[in-house]
TILO-576170 format. One line per field, with one value per residue: residue number from 0; y, z, x of N, C-alpha, C in turn. Coordinates in steps of 0.02 Angstrom, whole numbers, plus 50000, padded with zeros to 5 digits. Example, Ala and Ser with C-alpha at 12.3 -4.5 7.8 and 13.67 -1.06 7.14 Angstrom:
# residues 2
num <- (0 1)
nnorth <- (49716 49888)
nup <- (50390 50354)
neast <- (50660 50642)
canorth <- (49775 49947)
caup <- (50390 50357)
caeast <- (50615 50684)
cnorth <- (49835 50002)
cup <- (50390 50394)
ceast <- (50660 50645)
This chain:
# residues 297
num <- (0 1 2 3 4 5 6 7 8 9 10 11 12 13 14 15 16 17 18 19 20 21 22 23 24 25 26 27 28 29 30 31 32 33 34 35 36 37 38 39 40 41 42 43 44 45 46 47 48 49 50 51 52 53 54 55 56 57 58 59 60 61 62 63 64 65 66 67 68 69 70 71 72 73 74 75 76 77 78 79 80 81 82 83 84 85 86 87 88 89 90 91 92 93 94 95 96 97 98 99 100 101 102 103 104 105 106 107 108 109 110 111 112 113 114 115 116 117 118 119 120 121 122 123 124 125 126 127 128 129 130 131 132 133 134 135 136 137 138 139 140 141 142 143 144 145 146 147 148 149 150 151 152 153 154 155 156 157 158 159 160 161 162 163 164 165 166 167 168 169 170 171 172 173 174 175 176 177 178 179 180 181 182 183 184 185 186 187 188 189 190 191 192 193 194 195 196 197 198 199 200 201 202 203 204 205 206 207 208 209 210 211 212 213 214 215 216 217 218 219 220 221 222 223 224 225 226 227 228 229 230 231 232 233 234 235 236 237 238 239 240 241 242 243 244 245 246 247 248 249 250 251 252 253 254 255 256 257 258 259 260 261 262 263 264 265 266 267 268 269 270 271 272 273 274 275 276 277 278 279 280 281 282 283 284 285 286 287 288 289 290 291 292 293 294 295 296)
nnorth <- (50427 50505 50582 50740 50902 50995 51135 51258 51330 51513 51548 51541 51645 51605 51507 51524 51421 51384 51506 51506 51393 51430 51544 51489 51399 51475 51572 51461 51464 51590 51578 51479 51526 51617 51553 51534 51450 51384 51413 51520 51604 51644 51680 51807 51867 51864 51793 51613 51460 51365 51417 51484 51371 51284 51387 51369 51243 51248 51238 51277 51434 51613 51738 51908 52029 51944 51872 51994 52045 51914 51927 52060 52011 51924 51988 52040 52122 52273 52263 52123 52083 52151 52083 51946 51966 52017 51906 51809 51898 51865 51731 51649 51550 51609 51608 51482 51339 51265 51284 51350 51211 51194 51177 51046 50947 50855 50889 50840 50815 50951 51025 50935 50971 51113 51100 51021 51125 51225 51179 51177 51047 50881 50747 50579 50426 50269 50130 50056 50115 50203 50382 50509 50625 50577 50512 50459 50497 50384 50270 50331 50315 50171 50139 50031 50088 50077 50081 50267 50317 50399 50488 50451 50573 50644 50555 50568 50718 50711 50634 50733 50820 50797 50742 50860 50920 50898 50994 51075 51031 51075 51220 51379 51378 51254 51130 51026 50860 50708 50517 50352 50225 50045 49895 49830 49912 49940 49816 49779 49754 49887 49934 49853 49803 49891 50033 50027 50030 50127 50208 50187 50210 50376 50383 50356 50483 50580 50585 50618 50755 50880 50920 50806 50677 50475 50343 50162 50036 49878 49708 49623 49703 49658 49651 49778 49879 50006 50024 49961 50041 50178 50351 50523 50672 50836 50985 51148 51315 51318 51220 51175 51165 51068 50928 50764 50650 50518 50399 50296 50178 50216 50356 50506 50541 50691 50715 50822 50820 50852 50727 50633 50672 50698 50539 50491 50560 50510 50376 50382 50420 50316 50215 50269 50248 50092 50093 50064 50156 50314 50298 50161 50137 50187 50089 49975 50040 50039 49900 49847 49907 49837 49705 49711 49716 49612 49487 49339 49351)
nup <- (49186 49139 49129 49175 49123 49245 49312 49382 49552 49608 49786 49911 50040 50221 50334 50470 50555 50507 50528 50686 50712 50647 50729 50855 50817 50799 50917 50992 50954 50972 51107 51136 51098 51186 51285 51403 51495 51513 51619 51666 51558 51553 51693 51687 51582 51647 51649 51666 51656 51607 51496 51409 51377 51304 51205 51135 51081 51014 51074 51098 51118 51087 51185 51090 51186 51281 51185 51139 51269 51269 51202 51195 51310 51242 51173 51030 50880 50845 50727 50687 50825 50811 50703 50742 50823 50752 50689 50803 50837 50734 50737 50751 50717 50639 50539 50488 50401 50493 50609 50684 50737 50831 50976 50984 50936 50933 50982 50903 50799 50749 50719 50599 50520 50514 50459 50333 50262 50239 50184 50014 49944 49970 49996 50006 50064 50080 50177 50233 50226 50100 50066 50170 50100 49986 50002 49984 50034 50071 50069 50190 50293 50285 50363 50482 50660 50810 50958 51009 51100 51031 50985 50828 50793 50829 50758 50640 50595 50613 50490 50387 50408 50379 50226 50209 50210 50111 50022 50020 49911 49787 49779 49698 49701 49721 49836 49787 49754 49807 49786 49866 49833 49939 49856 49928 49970 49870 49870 49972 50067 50098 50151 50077 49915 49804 49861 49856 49738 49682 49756 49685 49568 49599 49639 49514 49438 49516 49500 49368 49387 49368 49479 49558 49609 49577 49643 49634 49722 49688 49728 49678 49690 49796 49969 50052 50162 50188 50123 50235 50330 50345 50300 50290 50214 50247 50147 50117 50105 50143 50156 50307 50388 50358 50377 50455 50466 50553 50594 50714 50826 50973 50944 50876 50771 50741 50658 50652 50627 50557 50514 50511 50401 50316 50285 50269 50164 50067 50081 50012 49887 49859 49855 49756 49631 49629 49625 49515 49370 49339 49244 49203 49344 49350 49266 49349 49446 49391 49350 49487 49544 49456 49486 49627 49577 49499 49568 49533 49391)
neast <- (53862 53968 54107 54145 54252 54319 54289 54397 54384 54387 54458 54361 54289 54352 54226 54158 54177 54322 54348 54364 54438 54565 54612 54619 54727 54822 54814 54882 54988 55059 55053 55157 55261 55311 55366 55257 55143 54981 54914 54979 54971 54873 54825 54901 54817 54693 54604 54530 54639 54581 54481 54584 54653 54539 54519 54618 54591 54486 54363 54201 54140 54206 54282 54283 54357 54421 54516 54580 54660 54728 54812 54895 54954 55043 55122 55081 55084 55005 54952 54915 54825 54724 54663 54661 54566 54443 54440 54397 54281 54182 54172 54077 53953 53798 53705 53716 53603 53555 53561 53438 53392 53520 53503 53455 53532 53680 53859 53960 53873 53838 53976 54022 53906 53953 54067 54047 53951 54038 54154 54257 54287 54261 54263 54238 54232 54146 54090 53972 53856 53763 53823 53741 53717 53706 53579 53416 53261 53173 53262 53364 53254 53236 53345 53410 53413 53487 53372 53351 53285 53198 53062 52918 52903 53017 53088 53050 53079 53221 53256 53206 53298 53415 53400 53367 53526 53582 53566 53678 53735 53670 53692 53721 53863 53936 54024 54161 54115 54183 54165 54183 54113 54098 54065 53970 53879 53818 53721 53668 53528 53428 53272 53211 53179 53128 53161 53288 53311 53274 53360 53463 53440 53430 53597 53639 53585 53647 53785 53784 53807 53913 53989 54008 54060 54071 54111 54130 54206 54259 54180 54297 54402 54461 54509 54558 54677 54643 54540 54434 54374 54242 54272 54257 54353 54391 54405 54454 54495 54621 54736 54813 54699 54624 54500 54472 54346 54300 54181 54105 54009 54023 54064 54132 54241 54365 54500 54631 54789 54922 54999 54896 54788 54871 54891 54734 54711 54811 54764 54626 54679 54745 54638 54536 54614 54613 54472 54314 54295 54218 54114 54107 54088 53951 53897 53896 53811 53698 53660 53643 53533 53439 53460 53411 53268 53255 53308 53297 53354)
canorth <- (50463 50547 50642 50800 50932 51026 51232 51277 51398 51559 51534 51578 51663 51541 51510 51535 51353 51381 51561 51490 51363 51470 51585 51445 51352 51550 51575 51420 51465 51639 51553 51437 51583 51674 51489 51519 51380 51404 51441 51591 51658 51650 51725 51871 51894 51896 51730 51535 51410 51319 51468 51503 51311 51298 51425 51351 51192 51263 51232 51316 51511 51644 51808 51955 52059 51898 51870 52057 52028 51878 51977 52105 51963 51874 52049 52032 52192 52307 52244 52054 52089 52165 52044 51920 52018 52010 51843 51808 51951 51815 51636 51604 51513 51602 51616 51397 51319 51182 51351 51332 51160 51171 51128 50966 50903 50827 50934 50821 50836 51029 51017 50898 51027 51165 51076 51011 51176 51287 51160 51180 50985 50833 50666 50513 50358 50234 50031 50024 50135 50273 50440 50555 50667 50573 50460 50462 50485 50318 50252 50364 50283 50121 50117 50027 50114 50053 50132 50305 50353 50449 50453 50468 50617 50648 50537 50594 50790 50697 50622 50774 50848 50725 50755 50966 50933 50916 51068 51105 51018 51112 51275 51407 51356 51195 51098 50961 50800 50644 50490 50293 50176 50002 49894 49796 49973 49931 49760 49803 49779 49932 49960 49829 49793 49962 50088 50010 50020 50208 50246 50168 50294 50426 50398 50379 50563 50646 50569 50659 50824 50905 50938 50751 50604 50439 50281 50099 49991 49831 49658 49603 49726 49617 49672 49827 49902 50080 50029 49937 50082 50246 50397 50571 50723 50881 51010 51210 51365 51310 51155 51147 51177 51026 50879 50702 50635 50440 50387 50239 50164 50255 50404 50526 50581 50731 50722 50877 50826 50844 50639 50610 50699 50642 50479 50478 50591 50439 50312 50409 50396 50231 50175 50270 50187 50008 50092 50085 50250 50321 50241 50084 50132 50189 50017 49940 50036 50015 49820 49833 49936 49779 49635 49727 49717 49536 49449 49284 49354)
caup <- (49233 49116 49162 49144 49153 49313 49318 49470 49572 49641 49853 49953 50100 50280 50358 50531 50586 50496 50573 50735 50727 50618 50787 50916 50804 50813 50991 51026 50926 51012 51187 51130 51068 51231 51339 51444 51528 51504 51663 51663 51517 51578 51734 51654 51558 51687 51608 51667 51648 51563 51468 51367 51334 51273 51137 51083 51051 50951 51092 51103 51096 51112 51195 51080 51219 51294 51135 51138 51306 51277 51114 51240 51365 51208 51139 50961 50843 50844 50658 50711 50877 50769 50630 50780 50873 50716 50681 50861 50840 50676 50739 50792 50628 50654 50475 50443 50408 50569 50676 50738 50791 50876 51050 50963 50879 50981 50953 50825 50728 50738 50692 50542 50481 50473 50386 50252 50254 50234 50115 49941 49909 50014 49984 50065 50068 50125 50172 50260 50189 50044 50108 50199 50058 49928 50016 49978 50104 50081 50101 50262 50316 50292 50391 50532 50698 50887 50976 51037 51144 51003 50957 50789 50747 50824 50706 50554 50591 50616 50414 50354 50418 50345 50168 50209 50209 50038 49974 49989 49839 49746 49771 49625 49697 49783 49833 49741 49815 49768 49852 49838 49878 49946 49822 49953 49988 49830 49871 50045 50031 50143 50146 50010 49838 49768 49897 49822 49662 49678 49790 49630 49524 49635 49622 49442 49432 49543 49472 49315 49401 49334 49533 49591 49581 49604 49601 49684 49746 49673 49764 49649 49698 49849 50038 50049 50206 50169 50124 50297 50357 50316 50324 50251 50208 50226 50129 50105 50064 50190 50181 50367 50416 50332 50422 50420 50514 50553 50660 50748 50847 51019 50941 50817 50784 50674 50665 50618 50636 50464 50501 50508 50370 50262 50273 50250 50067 50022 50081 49967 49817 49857 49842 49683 49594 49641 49606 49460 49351 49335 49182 49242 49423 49337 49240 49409 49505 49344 49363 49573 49532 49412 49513 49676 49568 49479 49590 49497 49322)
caeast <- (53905 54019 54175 54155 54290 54301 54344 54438 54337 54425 54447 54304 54312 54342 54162 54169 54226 54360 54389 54373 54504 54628 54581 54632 54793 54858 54830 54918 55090 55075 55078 55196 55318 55321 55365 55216 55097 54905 54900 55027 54933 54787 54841 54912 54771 54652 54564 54536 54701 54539 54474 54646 54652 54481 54518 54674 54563 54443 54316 54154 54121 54242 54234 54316 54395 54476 54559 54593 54687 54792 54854 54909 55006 55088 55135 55064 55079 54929 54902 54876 54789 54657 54639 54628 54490 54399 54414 54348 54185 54164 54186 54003 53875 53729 53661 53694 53522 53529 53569 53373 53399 53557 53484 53428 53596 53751 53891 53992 53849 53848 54047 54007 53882 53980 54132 54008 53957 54108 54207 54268 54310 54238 54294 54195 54227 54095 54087 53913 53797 53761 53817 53699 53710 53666 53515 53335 53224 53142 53319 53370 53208 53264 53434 53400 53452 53476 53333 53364 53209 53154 52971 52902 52894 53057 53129 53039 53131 53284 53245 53208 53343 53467 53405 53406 53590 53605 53556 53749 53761 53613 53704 53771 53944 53943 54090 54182 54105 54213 54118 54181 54063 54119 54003 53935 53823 53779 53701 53646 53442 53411 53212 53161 53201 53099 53185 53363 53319 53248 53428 53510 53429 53472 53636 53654 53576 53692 53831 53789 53848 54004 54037 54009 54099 54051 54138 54120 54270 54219 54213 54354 54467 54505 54533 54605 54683 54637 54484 54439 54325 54222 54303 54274 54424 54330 54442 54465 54557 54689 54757 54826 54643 54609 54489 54456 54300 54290 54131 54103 53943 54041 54090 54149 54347 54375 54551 54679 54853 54972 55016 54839 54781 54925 54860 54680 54719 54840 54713 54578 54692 54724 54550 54523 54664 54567 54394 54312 54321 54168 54080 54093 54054 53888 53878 53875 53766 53622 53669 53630 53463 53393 53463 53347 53208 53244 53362 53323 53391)
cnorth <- (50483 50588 50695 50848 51004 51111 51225 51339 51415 51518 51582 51588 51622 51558 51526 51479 51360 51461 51531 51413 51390 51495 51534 51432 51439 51589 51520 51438 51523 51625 51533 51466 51593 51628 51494 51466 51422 51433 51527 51617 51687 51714 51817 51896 51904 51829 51659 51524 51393 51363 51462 51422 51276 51347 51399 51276 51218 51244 51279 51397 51551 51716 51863 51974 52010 51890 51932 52067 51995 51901 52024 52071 51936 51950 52078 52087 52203 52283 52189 52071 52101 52139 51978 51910 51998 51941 51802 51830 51884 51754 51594 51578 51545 51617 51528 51371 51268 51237 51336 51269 51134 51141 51057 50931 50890 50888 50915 50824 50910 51047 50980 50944 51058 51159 51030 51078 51224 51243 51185 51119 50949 50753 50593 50430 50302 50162 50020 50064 50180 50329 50467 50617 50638 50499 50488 50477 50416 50256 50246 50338 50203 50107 50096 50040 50080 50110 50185 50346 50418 50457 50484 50530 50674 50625 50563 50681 50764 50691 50685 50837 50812 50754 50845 50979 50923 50974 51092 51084 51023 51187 51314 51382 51291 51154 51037 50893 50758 50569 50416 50249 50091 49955 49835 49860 49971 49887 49763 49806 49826 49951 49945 49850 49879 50023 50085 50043 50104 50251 50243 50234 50354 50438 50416 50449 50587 50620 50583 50739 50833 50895 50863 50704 50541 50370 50215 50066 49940 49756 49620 49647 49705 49666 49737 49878 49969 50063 49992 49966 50144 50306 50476 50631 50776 50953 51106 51251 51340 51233 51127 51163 51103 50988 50812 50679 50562 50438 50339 50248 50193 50321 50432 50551 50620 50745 50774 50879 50833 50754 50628 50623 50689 50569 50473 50511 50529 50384 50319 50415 50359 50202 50213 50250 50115 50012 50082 50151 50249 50291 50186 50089 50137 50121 49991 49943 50032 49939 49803 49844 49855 49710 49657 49706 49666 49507 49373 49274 49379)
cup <- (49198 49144 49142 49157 49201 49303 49384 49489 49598 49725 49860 50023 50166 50305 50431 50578 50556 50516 50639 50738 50674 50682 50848 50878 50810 50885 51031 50995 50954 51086 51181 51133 51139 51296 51384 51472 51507 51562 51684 51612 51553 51645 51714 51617 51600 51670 51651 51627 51580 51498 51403 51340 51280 51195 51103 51047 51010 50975 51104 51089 51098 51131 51167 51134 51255 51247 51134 51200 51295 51213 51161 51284 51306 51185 51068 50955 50848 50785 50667 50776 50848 50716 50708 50824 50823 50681 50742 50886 50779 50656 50746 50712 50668 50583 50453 50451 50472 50610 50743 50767 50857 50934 51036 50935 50938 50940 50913 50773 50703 50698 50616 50499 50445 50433 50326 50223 50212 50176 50061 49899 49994 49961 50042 50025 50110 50101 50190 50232 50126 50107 50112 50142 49997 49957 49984 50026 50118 50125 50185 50300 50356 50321 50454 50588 50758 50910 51039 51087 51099 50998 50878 50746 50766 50767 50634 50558 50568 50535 50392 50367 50382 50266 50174 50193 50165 49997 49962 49912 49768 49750 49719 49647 49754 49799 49791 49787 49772 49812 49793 49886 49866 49881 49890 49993 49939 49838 49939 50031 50103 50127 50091 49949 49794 49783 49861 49747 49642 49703 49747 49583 49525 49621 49552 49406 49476 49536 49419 49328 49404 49414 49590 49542 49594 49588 49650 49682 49724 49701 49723 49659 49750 49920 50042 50113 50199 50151 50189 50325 50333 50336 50271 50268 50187 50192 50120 50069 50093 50189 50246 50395 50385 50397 50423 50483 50509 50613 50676 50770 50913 51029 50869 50824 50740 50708 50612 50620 50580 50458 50469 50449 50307 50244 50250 50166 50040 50021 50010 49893 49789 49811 49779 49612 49605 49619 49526 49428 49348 49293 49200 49314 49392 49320 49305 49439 49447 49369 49437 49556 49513 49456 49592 49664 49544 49502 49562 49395 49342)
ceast <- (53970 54057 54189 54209 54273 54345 54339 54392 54386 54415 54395 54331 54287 54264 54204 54191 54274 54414 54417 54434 54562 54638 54623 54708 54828 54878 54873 54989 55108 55113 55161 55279 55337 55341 55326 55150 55035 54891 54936 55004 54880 54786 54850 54855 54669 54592 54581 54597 54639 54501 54517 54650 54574 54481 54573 54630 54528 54364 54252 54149 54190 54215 54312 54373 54436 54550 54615 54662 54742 54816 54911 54985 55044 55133 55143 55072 55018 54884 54882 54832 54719 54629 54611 54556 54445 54384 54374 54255 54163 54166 54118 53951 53812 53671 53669 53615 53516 53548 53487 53382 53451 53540 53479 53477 53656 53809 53943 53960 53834 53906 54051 53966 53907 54049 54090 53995 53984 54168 54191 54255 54268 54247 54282 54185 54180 54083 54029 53850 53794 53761 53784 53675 53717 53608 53479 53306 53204 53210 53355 53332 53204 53309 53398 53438 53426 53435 53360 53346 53192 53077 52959 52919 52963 53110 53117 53078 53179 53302 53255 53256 53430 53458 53395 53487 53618 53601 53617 53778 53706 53640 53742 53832 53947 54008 54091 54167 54135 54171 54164 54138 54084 54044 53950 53879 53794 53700 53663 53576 53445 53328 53182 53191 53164 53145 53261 53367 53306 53327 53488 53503 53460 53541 53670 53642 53604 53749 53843 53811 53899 54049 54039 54026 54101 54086 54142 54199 54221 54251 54264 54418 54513 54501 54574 54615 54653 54580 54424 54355 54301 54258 54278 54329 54384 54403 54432 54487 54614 54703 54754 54762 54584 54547 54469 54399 54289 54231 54114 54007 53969 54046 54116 54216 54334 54457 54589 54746 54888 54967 54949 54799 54795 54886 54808 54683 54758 54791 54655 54607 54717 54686 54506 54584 54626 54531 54390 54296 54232 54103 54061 54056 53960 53850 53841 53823 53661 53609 53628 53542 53438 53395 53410 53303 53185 53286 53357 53331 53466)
């Protein structure tokens, strides 16, 4: 797992989750400008109180000519009104590959998609398992889950939908994935001493890519607040479009505040100051592989 040096790619142009909330944080500083309530926009514009707040979140669809409207009531220039409009006609994903399943996905995991998606940089930190994007199948297989009333062959899509979501990092320009793995994901028998030892592998070959980075926190580095829980920092052209996604067994947060934001990037270079650098992280995860397969050497 050599360190290779990294060329800066030019910016790419925002995906459409990232239109659509440029699209909403813009309609909200408009409002904001003009001291009117959601409901007094809305009004004026001929739109739901709930409508006009809905787009400032960054919730669900939008409809062009609305947009087109409250441009109108805030009294934007003709030249933003129309960059707006067009970021609105261009907020919807309908070319991402999980597009056909939407009906079948919760809608944090739709949102999680398309900011894997649409990043440049991704930075994941993980205490309980190997990330989603760099499992195995055999692995993915292995995680044991509280039953969902799936059946079979529900769950096997679900699998092979899991490892589909790597291909972002098989593409001519893929993003910069940084990943630390707590080492007790090391040690974790998930699906038998073979499946470990194969997910060991795994990693050690995609840790040889210039655009991934792999490195374990090791149980000697001690307790570390910031390292506590999983978190990933999904990143962009835009900074303030930034996002950080923490998920629980209740729920998922994708949090966008500056504070919030702030923090989880310090936490993340935290916990690679503790980690080990890459080389070594590799050492390790050869070491995990062999002790799977001879735990009494």
């Amino acid at each position: 797992m050599t360190s290779t040096p990294r060329t800066r790619r030019s910016p790419e142009p925002a995906g459409p989750n990232a239109r659509r909330r440029q699209l909403g944080y813009r309609l909200l500083e408009l409002r904001n400008a003009t001291g009117m309530s959601a409901e007094q926009a809305g009004e004026a514009a001929g739109i739901s109180k709930a409508t006009v707040s809905r787009y400032e979140r960054t919730k669900g669809t939008v409809r062009w000519n609305q947009v087109d409207q409250l441009c109108r009531v805030y009294g934007v220039s003709d030249t933003e009104r129309a960059q707006l409009v067009e970021l609105a006609k261009n907020s919807k994903n309908t070319d991402g590959w999980w597009v056909p399943f939407a009906g079948r996905l919760k809608k944090p995991m739709l949102l999680l998609l398309a900011l894997e998606d649409e990043s440049l940089s991704i930075r994941h930190h993980s205490v309980g398992v190997v990330p989603g994007l760099l499992q195995t199948l055999d692995y993915a297989r292995g995680i044991k889950v509280a039953d969902q009333g799936l059946t079979a062959e529900e769950t096997e899509e679900h699998l092979r939908m899991r490892i589909q979501r790597q291909h972002i990092l098989d593409r001519a320009s893929p993003p910069e994935y940084r990943v630390i793995l707590d080492e007790a994901v090391l040690r974790r028998a998930v699906g038998g001493p073979e499946v470990m030892a194969a997910q060991c592998e795994h990693l050690l070959k995609r840790g040889q890519e210039p655009h991934i980075t792999i490195r374990v926190l090791p149980f000697s580095a001690g307790a570390l607040v910031a390292g506590l829980s999983s978190f990933i920092v999904f990143a962009g052209t835009d900074p303030a479009l930034d996002t950080v996604f923490v998920e629980s067994q209740v729920g998922s947060l994708f949090l966008e505040t500056p504070t919030e934001r702030d923090r989880y990037r310090r936490d993340f270079d935290a916990l690679c100051q503790e980690a080990l650098d890459p080389n070594a992280s590799a050492s390790l995860i050869a070491k995990a592989a062999h002790t799977h397969l001879h735990p009494s050497e």
